[in-house]
VEXDREN-2710 file (C-alpha; in Angstrom, 1 decimal):
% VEXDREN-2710
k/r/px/py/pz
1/UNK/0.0/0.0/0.0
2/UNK/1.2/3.5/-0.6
3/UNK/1.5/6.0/1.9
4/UNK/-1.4/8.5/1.5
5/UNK/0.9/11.6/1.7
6/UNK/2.2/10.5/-1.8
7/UNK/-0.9/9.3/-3.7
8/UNK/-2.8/12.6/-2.2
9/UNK/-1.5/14.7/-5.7
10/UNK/-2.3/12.1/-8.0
11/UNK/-5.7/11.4/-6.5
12/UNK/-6.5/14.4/-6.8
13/UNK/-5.5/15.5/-10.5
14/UNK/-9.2/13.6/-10.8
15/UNK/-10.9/14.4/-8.3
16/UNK/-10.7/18.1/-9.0
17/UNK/-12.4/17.9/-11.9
18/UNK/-14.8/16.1/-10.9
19/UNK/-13.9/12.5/-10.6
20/UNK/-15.6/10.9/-6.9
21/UNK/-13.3/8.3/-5.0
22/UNK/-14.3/5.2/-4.6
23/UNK/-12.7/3.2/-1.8
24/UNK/-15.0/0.0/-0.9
25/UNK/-16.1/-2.8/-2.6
26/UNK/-19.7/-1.6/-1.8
27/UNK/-19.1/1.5/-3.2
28/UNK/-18.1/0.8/-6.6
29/UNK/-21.2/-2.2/-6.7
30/UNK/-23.6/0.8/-5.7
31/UNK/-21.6/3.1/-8.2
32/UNK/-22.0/0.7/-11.1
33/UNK/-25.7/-0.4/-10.3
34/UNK/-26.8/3.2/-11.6
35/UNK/-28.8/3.5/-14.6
36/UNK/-26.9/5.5/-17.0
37/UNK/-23.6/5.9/-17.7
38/UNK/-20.2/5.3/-15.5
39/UNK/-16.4/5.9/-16.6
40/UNK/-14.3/4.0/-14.2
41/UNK/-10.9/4.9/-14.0
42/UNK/-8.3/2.7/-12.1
43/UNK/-5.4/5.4/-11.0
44/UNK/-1.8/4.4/-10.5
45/UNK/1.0/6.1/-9.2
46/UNK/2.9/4.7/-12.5
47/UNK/4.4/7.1/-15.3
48/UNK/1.9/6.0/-18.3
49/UNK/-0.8/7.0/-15.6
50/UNK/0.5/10.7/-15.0
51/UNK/1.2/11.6/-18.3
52/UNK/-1.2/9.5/-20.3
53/UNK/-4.2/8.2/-18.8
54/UNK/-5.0/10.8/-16.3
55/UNK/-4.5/13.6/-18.6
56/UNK/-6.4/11.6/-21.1
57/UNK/-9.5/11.1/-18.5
58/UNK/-9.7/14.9/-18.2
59/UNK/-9.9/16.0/-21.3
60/UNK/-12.2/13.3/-22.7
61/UNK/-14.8/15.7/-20.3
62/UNK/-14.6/18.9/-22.7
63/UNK/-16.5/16.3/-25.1
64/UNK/-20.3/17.4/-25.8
65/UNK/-21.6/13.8/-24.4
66/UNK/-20.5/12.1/-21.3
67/UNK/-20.8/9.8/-19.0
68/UNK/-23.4/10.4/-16.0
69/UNK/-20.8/9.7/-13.5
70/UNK/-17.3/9.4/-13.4
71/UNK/-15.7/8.0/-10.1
72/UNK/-12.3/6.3/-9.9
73/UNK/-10.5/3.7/-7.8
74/UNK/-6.5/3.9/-6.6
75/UNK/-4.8/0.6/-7.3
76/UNK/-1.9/-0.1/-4.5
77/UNK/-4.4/2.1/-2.4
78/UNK/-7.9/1.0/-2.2
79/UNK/-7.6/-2.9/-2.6
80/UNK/-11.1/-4.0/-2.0
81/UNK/-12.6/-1.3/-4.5
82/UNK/-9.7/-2.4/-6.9
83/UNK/-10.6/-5.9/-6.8
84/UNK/-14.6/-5.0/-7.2
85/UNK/-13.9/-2.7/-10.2
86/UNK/-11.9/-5.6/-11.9
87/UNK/-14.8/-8.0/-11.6
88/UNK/-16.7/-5.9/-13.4
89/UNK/-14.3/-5.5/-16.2
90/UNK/-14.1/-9.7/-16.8
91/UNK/-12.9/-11.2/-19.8
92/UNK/-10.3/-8.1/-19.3
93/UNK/-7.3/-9.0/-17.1
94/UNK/-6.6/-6.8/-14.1
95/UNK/-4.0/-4.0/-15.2
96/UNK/-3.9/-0.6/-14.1
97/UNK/-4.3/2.1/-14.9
98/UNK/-7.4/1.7/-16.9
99/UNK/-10.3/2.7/-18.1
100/UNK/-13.9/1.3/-18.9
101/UNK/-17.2/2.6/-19.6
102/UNK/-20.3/1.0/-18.6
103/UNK/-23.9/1.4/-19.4
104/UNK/-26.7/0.6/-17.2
105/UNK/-24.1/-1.7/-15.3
106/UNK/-22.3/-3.2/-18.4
107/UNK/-19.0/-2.8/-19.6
108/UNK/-19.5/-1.2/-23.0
109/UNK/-15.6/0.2/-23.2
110/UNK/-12.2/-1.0/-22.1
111/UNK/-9.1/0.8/-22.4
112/UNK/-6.7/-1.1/-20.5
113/UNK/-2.9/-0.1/-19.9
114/UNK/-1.6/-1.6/-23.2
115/UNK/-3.4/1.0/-25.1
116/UNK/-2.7/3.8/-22.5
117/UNK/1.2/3.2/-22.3
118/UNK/2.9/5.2/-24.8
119/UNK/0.3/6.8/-26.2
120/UNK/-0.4/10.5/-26.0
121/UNK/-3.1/12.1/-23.7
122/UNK/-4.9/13.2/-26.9
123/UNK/-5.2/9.7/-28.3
124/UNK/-6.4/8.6/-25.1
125/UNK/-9.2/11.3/-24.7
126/UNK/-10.0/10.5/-28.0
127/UNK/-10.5/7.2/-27.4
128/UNK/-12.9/7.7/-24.7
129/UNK/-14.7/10.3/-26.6
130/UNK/-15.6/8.1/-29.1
131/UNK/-16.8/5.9/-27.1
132/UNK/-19.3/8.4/-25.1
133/UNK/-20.4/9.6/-28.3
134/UNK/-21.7/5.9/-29.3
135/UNK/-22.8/5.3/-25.3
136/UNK/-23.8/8.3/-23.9
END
């Protein structure tokens, strides 16, 4: 687990736009039960996380849809809300950080870290933005 006085900055480069923290396994069931539309976003203290995927997550938000909710989960950190939000995202295999949308409690979007690492922000919010504009 990671001491909270380092993951506090990177927590909250999402949680200041918006993003709500998620930090039990009951939590992310309740948060994914919604009708609607959900963006989960498993942070990571990692590199590809700071300079791709939350960057990415961001600007994906200036898009004209989006999701109903976006709330977000801290791998190494929360490990029960981690574990939850990867059951959700089966046949995908745990990796973090990524990214899946779901609609009305199904996962209709996976980015996982193979397409985050590497790849520019702007690919990345891209990406998602696509996939609100077909979901949302």
């Amino acid at each position: 687990m990671y001491p909270a006085e380092l993951v506090k900055p990177m927590r909250e480069d999402l949680t200041k736009v918006g993003f709500e923290e998620l930090h039990t396994a009951e939590a992310v069931d309740a948060a994914l039960a919604k009708k609607g539309t959900t963006l989960l976003v498993i942070n990571s203290v990692c590199g590809c996380a700071a300079a791709n995927a939350r960057p990415g997550a961001r600007m994906s938000l200036a898009n004209d849809k989006r999701p109903d909710q976006i709330v977000t989960v801290f791998a190494g950190v929360d490990k029960d809300a981690v574990d939850k939000a990867r059951e959700h995202m089966v046949p995908f295999p745990p990796s973090s950080p990524c990214m899946a949308l779901f609609k009305d409690g199904e996962l209709v979007h996976m980015l996982e870290r193979h397409h985050i690492e590497g790849r520019p922000a702007e690919i990345i919010s891209e990406n998602l933005m696509d996939a609100y504009n077909k979901n949302c």
